[in-house]
N, C-alpha and C positions, 0 to 999 in steps of 0.2 A: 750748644745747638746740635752736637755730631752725637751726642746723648740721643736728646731727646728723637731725632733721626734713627738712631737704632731700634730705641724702642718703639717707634712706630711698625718700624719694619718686622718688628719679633711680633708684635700683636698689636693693631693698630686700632682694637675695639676697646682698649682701655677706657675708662673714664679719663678728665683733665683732673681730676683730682687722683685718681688715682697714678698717672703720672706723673704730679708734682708730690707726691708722695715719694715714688722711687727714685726721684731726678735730686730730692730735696730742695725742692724750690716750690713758692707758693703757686696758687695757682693760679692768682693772677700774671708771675711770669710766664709761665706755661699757656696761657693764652695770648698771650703778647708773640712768644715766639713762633706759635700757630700760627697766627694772624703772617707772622714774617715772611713763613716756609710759605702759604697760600699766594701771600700780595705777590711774592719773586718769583712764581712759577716755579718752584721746588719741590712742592706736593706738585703732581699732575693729578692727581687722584685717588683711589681706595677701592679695592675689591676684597673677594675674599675667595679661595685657592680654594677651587672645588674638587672632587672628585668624579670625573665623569661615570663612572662603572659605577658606581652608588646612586646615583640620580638617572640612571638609565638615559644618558645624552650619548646619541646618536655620531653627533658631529664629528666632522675628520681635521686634523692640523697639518701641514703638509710646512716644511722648511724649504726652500725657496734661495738658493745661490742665483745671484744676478750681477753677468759682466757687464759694465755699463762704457761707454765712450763718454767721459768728461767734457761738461759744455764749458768755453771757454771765458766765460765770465762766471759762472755760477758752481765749474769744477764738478760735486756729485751731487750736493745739495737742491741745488730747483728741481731733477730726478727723482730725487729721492725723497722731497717731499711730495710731489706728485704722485711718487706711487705707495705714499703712506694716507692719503685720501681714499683711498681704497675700501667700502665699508669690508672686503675680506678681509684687510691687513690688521693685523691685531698688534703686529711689531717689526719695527725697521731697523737696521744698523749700518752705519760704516763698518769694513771691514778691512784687514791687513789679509795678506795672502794674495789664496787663487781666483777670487775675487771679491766686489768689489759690496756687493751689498747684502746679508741675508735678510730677509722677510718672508714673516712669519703670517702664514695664512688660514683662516677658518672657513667650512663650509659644508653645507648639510651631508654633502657624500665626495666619493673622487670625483664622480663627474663634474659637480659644480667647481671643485678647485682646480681640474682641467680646464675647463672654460675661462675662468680667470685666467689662466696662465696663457692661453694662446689664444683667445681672445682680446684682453684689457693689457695682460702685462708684455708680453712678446713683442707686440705689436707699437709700443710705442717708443715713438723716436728715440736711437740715443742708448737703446737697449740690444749686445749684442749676442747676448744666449743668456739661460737659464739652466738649472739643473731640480727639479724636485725630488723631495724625500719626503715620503709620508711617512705620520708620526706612526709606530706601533702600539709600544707601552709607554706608561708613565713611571718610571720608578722614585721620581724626584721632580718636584714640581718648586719653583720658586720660595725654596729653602724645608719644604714641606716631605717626608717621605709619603710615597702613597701606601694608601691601607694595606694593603696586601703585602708590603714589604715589611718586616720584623727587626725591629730596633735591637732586641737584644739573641739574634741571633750572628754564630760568631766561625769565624772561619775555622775550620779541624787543624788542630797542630800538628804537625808531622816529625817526627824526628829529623 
């Protein structure tokens, strides 16, 4: 199974034949174990790693530290899936450290991820500061280099 999980991950537009190909399993395994990762919530889903600057998107990402006050039966969770409803939030985590949650926000310009944030997210119970960083560049995207970055370019050796 931790196979066939990788391979998804490396290129997840494969054929099922063509993964039970590299996995060496037929492919009726191979959709057996699909079926597995789908039914247990394991896949949550499938995209594909765009390049914003080649498709001319606008949109802004802004990373989002959030100190939360722990509710006492629910800890960070009921918070924090709360503020994963969010149609801005794209991605939420626990955290170790200086705080407690980051999430991850999109939207058409800074202004509208201002408004999120002191609007929807500031404001609700349980949340005791924020800090935002909006995105810049991409140089790495969910295992992906972006275009503009050069695979075989290589640091000057220096004596």
């Amino acid at each position: 199974m931790d196979a066939l999980v990788e391979l998804l991950q490396s290129d997840a537009r494969l054929s099922v034949e063509q993964m039970a190909e590299r996995l060496g399993k037929s492919v009726s395994e191979i959709e057996q174990m699909l079926a597995e990762l789908r039914d247990s919530g394991a896949i949550l889903g499938f995209h594909a790693v765009i390049d914003r600057d080649k498709v001319d998107d606008k949109r802004v990402s802004a990373f989002i530290e959030v100190k939360l006050t722990p509710e006492r039966d629910g800890g960070f969770d009921k918070l924090a899936q709360r503020i994963s409803k969010f149609d801005q939030v794209s991605s939420c985590f626990l955290m170790s450290g200086g705080y407690d949650l980051a999430v991850i926000v999109e939207g058409e310009d800074l202004r509208e991820v201002a408004r999120f944030v002191t609007e929807k997210l500031s404001t609700l119970e349980g949340v005791l500061s924020t800090a935002t960083h909006f995105q810049l560049k991409v140089y790495k995207q969910s295992g992906f280099l972006a275009s503009d970055t050069h695979a075989d370019e290589r640091l000057a050796v220096t004596p």
